[in-house]
C-alpha positions in Angstrom: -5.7 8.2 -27.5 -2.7 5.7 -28.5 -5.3 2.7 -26.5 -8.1 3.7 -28.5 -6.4 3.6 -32.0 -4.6 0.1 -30.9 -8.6 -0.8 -30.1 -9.2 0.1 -33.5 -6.6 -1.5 -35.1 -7.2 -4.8 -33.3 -10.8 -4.8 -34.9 -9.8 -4.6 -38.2 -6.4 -4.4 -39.4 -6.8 -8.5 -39.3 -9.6 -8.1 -41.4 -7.5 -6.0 -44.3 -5.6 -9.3 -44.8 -8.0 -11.8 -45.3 -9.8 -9.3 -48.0 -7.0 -9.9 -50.6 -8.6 -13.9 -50.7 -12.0 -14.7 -53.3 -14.8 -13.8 -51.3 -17.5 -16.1 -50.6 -20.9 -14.6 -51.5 -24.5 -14.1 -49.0 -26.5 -16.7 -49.7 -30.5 -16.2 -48.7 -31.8 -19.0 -46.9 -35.4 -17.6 -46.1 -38.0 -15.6 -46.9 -41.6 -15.3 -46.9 -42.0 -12.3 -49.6 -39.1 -12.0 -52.2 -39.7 -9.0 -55.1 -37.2 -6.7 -57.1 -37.6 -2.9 -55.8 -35.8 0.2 -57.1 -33.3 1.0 -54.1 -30.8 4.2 -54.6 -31.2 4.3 -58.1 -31.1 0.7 -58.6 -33.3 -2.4 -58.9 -32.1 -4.7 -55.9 -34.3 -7.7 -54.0 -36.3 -7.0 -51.1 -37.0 -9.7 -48.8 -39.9 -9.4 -46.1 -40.9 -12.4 -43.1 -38.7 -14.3 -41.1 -35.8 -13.6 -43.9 -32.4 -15.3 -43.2 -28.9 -15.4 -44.5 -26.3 -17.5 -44.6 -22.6 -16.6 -45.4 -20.4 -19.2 -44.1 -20.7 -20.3 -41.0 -22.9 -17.1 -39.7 -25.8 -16.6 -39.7 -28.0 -13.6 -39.9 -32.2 -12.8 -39.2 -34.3 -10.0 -40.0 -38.3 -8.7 -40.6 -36.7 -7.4 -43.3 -33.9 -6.9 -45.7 -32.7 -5.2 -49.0 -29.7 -7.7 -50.4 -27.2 -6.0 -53.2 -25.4 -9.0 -55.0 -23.1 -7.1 -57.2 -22.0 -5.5 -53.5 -22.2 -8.8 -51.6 -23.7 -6.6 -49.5 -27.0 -6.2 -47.1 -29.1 -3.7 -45.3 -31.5 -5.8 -42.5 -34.3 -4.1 -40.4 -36.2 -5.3 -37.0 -35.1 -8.1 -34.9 -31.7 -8.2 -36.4 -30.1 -11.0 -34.9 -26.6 -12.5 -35.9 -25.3 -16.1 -34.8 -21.8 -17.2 -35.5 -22.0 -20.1 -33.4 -20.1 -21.2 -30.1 -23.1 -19.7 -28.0 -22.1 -16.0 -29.6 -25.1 -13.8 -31.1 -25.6 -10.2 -31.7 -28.9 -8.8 -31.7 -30.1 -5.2 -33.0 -32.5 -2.7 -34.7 -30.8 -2.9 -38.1 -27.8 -4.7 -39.7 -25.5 -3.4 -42.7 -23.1 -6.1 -43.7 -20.1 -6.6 -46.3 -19.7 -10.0 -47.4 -16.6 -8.8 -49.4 -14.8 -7.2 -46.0 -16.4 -9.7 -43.2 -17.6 -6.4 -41.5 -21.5 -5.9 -39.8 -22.6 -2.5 -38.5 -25.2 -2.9 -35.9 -27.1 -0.1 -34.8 -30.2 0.3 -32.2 -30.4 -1.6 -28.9 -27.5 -4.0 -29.3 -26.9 -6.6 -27.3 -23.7 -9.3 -27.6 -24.6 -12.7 -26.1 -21.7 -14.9 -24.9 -22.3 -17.6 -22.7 -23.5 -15.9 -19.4 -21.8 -12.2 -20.6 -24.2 -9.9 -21.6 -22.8 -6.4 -23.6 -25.9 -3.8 -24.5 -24.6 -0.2 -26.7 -26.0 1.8 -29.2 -24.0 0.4 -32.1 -21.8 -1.6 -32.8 -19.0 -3.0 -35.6 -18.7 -7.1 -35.7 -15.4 -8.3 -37.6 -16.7 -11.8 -38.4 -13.0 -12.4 -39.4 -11.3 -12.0 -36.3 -14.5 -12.7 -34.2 -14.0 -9.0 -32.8 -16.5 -6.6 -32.2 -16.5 -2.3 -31.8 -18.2 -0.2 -29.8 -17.5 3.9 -29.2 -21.1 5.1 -28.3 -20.6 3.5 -24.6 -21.3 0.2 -23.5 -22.8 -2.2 -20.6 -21.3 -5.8 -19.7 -23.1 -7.8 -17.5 -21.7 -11.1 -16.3 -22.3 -13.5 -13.2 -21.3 -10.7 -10.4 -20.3 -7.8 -12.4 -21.5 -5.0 -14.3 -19.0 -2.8 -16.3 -19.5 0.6 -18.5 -17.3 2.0 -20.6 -17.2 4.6 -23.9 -14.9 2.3 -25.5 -14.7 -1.4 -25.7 -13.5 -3.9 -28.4 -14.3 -7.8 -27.3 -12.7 -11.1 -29.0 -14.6 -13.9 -28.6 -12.3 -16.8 -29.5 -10.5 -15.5 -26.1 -13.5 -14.3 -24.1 -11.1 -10.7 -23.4 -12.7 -7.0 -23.5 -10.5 -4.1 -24.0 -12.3 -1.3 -22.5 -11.5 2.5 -22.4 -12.9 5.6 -20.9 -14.4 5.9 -18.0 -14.8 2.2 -17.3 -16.9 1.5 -14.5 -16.6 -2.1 -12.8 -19.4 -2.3 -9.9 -18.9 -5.5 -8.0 -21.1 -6.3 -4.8 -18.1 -6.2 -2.6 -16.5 -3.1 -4.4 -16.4 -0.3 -7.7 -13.3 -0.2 -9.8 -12.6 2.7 -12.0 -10.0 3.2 -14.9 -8.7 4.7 -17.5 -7.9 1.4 -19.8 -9.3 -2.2 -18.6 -8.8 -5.5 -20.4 -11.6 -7.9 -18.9 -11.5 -11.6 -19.4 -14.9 -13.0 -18.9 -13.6 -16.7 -19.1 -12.0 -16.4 -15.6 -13.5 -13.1 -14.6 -10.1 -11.2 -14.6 -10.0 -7.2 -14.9 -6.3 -6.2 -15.9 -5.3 -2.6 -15.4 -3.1 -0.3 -18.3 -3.5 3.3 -16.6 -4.9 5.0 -13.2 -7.3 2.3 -11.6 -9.0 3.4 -7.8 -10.9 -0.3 -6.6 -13.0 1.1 -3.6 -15.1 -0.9 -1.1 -16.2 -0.7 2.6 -13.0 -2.2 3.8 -10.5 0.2 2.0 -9.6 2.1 -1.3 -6.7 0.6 -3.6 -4.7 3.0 -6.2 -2.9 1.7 -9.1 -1.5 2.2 -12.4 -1.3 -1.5 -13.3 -1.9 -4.6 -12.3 -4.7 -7.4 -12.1 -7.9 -8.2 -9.9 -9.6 -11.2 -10.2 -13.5 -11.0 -9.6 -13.8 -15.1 -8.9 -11.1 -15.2 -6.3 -11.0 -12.0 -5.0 -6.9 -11.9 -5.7 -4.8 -9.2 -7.4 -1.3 -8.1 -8.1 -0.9 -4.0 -8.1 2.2 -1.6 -9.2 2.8 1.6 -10.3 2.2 3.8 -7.7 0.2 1.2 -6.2 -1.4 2.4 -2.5 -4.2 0.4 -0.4 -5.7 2.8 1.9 -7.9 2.3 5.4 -9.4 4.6 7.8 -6.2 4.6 9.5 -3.3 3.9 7.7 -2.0 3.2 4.4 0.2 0.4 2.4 2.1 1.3 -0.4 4.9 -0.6 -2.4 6.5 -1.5 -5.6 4.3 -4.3 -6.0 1.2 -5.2 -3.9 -0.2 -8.5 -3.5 -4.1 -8.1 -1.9 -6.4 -11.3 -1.2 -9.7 -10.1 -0.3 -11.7 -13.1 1.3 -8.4 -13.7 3.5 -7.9 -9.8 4.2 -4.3 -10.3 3.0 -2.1 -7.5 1.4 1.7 -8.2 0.6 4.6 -5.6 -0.2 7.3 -5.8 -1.8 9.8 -2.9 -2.7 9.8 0.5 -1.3 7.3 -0.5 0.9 6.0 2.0 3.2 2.6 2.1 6.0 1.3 5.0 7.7 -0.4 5.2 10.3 -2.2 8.7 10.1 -3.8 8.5 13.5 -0.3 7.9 15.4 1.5 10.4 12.8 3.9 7.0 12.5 5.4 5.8 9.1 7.0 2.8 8.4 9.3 1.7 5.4 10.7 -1.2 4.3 11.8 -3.9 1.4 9.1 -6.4 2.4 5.8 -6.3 4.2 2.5 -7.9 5.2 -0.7 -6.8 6.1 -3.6 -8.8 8.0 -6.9 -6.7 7.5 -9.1 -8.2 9.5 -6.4 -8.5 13.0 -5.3 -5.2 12.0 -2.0 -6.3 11.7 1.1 -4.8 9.8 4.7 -6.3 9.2 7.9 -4.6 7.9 11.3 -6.2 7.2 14.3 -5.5 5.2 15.5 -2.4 5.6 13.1 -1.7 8.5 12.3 2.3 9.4 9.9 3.4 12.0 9.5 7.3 11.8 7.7 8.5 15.1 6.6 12.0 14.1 6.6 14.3 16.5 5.7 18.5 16.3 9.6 20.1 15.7 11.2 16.7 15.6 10.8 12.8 14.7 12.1 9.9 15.9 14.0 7.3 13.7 14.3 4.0 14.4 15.4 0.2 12.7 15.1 -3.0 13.7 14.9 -6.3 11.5 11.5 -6.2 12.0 8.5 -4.1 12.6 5.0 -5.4 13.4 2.0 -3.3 14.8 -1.0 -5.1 16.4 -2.4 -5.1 19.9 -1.6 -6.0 23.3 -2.6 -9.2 25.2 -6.1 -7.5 25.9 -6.8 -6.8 22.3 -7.9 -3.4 22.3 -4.7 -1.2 23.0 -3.0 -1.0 19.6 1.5 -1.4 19.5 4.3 -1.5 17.4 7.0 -4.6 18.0 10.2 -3.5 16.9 12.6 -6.7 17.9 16.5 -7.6 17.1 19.1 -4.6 16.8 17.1 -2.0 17.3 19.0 1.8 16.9 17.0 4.7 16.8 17.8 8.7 16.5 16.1 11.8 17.5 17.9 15.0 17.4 18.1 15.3 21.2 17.2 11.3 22.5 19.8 8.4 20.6 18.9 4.6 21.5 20.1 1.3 21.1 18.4 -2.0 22.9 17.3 -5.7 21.2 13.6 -5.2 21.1 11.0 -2.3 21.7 7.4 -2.3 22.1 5.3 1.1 21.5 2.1 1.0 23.0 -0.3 3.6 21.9 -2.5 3.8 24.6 -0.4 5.5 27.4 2.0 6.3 24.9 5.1 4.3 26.4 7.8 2.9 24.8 9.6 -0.1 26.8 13.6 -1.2 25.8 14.7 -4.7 26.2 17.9 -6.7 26.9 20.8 -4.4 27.1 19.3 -1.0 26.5 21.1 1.9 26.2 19.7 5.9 25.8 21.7 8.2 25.1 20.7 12.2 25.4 22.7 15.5 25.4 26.0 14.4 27.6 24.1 11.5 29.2 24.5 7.6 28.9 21.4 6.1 30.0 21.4 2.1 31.0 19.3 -0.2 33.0 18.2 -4.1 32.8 14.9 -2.6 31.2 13.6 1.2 30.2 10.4 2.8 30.0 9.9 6.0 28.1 7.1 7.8 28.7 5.8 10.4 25.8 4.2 12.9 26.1 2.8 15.8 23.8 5.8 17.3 21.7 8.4 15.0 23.4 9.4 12.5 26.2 8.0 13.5 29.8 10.2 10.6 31.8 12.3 8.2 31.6 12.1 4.9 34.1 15.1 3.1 34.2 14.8 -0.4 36.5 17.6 -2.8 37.5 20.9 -1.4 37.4 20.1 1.5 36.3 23.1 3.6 35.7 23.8 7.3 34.1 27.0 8.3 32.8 28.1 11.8 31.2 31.7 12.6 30.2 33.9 14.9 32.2 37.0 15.0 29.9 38.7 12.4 28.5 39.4 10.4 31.4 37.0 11.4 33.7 33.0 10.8 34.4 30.5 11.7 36.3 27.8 8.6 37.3 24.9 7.6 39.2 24.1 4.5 40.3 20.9 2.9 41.7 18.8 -0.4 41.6 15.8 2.1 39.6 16.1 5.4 38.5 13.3 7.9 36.7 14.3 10.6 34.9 12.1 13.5 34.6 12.0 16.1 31.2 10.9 19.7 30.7 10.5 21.4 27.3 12.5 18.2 25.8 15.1 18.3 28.4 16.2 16.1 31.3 15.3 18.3 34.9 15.3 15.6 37.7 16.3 12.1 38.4 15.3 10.5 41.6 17.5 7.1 42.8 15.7 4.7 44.5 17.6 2.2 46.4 21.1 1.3 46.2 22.1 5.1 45.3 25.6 5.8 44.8 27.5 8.9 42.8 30.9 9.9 41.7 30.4 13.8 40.8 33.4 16.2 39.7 32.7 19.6 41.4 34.3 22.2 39.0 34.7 26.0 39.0 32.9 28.3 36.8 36.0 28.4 35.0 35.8 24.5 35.0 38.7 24.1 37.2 38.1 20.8 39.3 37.5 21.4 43.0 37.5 17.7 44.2 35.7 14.4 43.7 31.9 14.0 45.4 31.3 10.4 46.2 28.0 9.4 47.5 25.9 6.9 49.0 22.9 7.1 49.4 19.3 4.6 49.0 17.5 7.4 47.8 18.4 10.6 46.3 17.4 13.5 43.9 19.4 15.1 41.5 19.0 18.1 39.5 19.9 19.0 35.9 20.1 22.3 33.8 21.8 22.4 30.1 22.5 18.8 30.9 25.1 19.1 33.7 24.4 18.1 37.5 23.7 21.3 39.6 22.4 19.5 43.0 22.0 15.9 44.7 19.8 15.7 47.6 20.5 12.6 49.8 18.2 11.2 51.4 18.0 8.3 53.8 21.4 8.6 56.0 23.7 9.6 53.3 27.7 9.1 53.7 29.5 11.8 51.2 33.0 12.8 50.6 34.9 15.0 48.4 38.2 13.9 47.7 40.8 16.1 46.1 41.4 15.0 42.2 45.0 14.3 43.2 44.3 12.0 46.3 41.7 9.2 45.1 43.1 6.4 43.0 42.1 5.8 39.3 40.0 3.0 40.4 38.1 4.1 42.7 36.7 7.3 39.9 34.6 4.2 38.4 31.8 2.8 40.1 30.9 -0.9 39.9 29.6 -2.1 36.2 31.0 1.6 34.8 30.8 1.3 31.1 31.5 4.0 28.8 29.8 3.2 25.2 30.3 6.4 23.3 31.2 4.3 19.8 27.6 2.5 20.0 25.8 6.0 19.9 24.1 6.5 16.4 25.4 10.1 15.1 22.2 11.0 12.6 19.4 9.1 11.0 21.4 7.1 9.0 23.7 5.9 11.3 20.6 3.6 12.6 21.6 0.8 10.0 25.1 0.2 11.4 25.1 -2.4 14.0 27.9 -2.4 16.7 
C-alpha cells in the first residue's frame, strides 16, 4: 500500500505546484463542424471531423469534442490521440482534459507509444506536467523482448522508468519474473526489484527481495534473502552476482550451496558458481557439512570447489590447504581432500592424520571409504601407522608399509597390516594392571578391536613376538620408529575446525 500511494504521489503531487502559475488556455486548431449546443445545463461548442487542439506544446485529436472555455476544459470522443512530442503519444476511446491542472483522463483501449515501448490498459491519467502517466485497472508493456503486466504502473517519460505494482508479470524468452514492486527502465531495459521477486527459466529459479536484472545483457545484482536454485543444489548469499549468457553466479557474504542430492552444504564469505561446468567455489571461512543419518561431518579448508573428475562424469568436492574436519566419532586433519561421489571415497593428502575414539591414524596418503550411515574402511598406504594412548607415558602402535581399517555400526572392528608389520601392545589385566610388553613383527597381520581397545593380533607370515615385563625393556625401545603422538592437533568440536596447528 505505502508503493502505491508513493505511485500516486509521483503522478501528481508535481502537478499541484505548477497549478499556482497563470494557466495557458486550449486553443482549437481544427475542425470540420463547429456549433454552440446546450451541454449539462449549459451552452458550450461542439466540434465534429478531424477536430484538434493545441495547448502548448501537446497536442490532442478526436472525431469529436465538447470544449468548455470558462473550465479550460475538454471532453474528446473516438480516435482520441495525444502527442506531446519526443516520439511519445497516447491513444484512446475518449479524452477529458484540464488545461488549468495539466491532467488528461484517458479511458477505452489505451495505448502509450514511446519509441519501440508499447503500454495497452483500460484507462489511464497523463500528467502533461511531469510527463507522467497512471494506470490502476492493469496494464501491458511490450518492448523489443519483453512483455510485462501489472495492476499498477506509473511511467515518466523524460526518464523512460515504469514503476509497476501488483502482480507484475515480466515474460522474457529465456525466463518469467514475478514481483511484488518493479521499477522498469525501458531505455536500457533494466527491471529493478523493491519486494519478493522469483526470476524462473529452464536453467534455474532465482529468489530475491531486491536487486536488478538487466534484460539486454542478461546481468543482475540480487540481495535480501537472495537464493538461485538448480535441480541439484542451491546458491544463496548476502549479495548475488548472476550473468546469464556466461552461466556465471557470484556470492558474497553468508554464502552458502547445497547440494540436495549429496545431502552436502557448503558455507562461506565468498563464492563462485560456473553453470554450465557445473562448478562451485567457496572461500573465506570455508565449511563443508557432509550430512549423514544420526551424525554429520564438519570440515574447513581455505577453499572448497566441487566439479568432476578427469573423466568428466563422476562429480567431487576439492577441499585443499589446512584442512580439519570433525564428526562426533571420526576427527581429521591433512592439506588437501578430494570427495568423490561416485564410490563415495574421500582421499587425504600430505601429512594426514585421523583421529577416532582412542586411535591416531597416519599414513603418506588415506582413503576413506563411506558407506550408508557412516565410514565402512579406512586404507591407510605408506607408513601407515596407528597409535592409541595407554597412560600418560605409554602407547600402544602398529606399524606397517599399508594398513586398512575395517568399521561396523560406525566403529573400528579389524585392521589388517600388510608388509613391514610391527606392534608394541601393553597386555593389561581386567583390572588394568600391566602384564608385560607385546612386541611384534610380523609382514602381515590382523588385528582385532572392540570399544576401541586391541583384543587380538594374528601374525601371519613367520612372526617373531615377545613380551617383555614393563620393568625390563628400556624407554626407547616402547616407541617404534617415526612414533609421533599428536594429541594437541586433534579438533575437539565443530568449531575447533578453524584453528590451525
Amino acid at each position: 500500500m505505502i508503493r502505491k500511494v508513493v505511485m500516486f504521489a509521483i503522478c501528481f503531487l508535481p502537478a499541484l505546484a505548477f497549478g499556482q502559475k497563470k494557466p495557458t488556455k486550449i486553443k482549437l486548431e481544427h475542425a470540420d463542424v463547429f456549433e454552440f449546443v446546450e451541454e449539462k445545463g449549459k451552452k458550450t461548442r461542439r466540434l465534429k471531423g478531424n477536430v484538434s487542439f493545441r495547448h502548448e506544446e501537446v497536442l490532442m485529436y478526436c472525431d469529436s469534442a465538447f470544449l468548455y472555455p470558462k473550465t479550460n476544459a475538454l471532453d474528446a470522443y473516438g480516435h482520441v490521440r495525444i502527442k506531446q512530442g519526443g516520439g511519445f503519444t497516447i491513444t484512446g476511446d475518449s479524452l477529458h482534459y484540464n488545461g488549468n491542472t495539466k491532467l488528461a483522463d484517458i479511458n477505452g483501449n489505451v495505448v502509450l507509444l514511446h519509441d519501440d515501448t508499447k503500454l495497452t490498459t483500460k484507462s489511464m491519467t497523463h500528467n502533461l506536467t511531469t510527463n507522467s502517466s497512471l494506470y490502476t485497472t492493469g496494464g501491458t508493456l511490450v518492448d523489443s523482448v519483453n512483455v510485462l503486466t501489472s495492476q499498477i504502473g506509473v511511467y515518466e517519460s523524460h526518464s523512460k522508468i515504469f514503476f509497476f505494482s501488483g502482480d507484475v508479470v515480466l515474460v522474457n524468452p529465456k525466463y518469467t519474473i514475478t514481483a511484488d514492486t518493479l521499477e522498469y527502465n525501458s531505455k536500457n531495459e533494466e527491471a529493478i526489484f523493491h519486494g519478493p521477486t522469483t526470476i524462473k527459466s529452464k536453467e534455474n529459479t532465482i529468489y530475491c527481495e531486491a536487486g536488478w536484472y538487466n534484460t539486454q545483457t542478461n546481468r543482475s545484482a540480487f540481495s535480501k534473502r537472495a537464493k538461485i536454485l538448480t535441480n541439484e543444489q542451491s546458491l544463496s548469499g548476502d549479495s548475488l552476482f548472476y550473468n546469464r549468457d556466461l552461466g556465471y553466479g557470484k556470492a558474497i557474504g553468508n554464502v552458502e550451496i547445497i547440494d540436495t542430492t549429496q545431502n552436502i552444504i557448503i558455507s562461506g564469505q565468498f563464492g563462485e558458481y560456473y553453470e554450465k561446468q557445473d562448478i562451485a567455489m567457496v572461500t573465506i571461512q570455508a565449511v563443508m557439512i557432509d550430512i549423514y543419518e544420526d551424525d554429520s561431518l564438519f570440515l574447513h579448508a581455505d577453499t572448497l570447489r566441487s566439479g568432476f573428475d578427469s573423466t568428466g562424469t563422476s562429480k567431487v568436492l576439492y577441499a585443499y590447504h589446512k584442512v580439519r574436519f570433525f564428526k562426533s566419532d571420526m576427527q581429521g586433519k591433512c592439506d588437501s581432500i578430494v570427495f568423490s561421489y561416485a564410490d563415495s571415497t574421500i582421499q587425504l593428502f600430505r601429512d594426514p592424520i585421523i583421529w577416532s575414539e582412542k586411535n591416531q591414524m597416519t599414513a603418506d596418503f588415506i582413503n576413506i571409504k563411506r558407506g550408508n550411515g557412516g565410514i565402512e574402511s579406512l586404507d591407510f598406504q605408506a607408513h601407515a601407522f596407528i597409535v592409541s594412548q595407554v597412560d600418560s607415558i605409554r602407547y600402544n602402535q602398529i606399524k606397517g608399509k599399508n594398513m586398512k581399517g575395517l568399521f561396523v555400526d560406525n566403529s573400528l572392528d579389524k585392521i589388517k597390516v600388510k608388509g613391514n608389520g610391527e606392534t608394541i601392545y601393553f597386555a593389561q589385566e581386567e583390572d588394568s594392571t600391566f602384564i608385560g610388553v607385546n612386541l611384534a613383527q610380523c609382514s602381515d597381520m590382523m588385528i582385532s578391536v572392540e570399544e576401541n581397545d586391541i583384543t587380538d593380533i594374528t601374525f601371519i607370515n613367520m612372526p617373531t613376538a615377545v613380551l617383555h615385563p614393563i620393568d625390563k625393556i628400556s624407554k626407547s625401545e616402547l616407541q617404534l620408529k617415526g612414533f609421533r603422538w599428536l594429541a594437541k592437533l586433534r579438533p575437539k568440536d565443530r568449531t575447533d575446525i578453524f584453528e590451525w596447528r
